[in-house]
N, C-alpha and C positions, 0 to 999 in steps of 0.2 A: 451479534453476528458481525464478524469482519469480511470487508472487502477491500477490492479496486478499485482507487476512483483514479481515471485517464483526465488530466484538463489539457491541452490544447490551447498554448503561449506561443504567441510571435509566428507560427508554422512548427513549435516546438511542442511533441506530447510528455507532460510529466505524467508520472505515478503515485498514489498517495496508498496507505493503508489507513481503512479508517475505521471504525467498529460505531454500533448506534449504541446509545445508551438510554435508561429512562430517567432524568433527574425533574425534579417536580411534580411528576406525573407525566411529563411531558419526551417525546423523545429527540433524542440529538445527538447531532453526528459526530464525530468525535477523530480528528486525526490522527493516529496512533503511530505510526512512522511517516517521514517522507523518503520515500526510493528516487527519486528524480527520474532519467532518462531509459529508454527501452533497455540500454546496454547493462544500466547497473541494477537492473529489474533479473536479464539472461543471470550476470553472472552472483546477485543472491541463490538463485534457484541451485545452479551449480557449484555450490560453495554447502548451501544446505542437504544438497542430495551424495556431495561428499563428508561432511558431517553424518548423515545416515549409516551409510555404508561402514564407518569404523567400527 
């Protein structure tokens, strides 16, 4: 399952995507992309929802 994870640098929020996985039996997290800053988070979403739309 992937999500969100927000960390909170210097007064700064990054963005991570990250997916859990089970390796050893065990489960872990797993960062799958880094988005950095709110603005490059807006404008994936609107880059992917014009991707849609073709």
């Amino acid at each position: 399952m992937a999500f969100l994870r927000v960390k909170k640098i210097n007064n700064n929020y990054y963005y991570y995507l990250v997916k859990s996985e089970r390796i050893d039996g065990k489960v872990r997290q797993k960062v799958v992309k880094y988005i950095g800053k709110s603005k490059n988070l807006v404008s994936m979403i609107e880059d992917a929802e014009q991707k849609k739309d073709r």
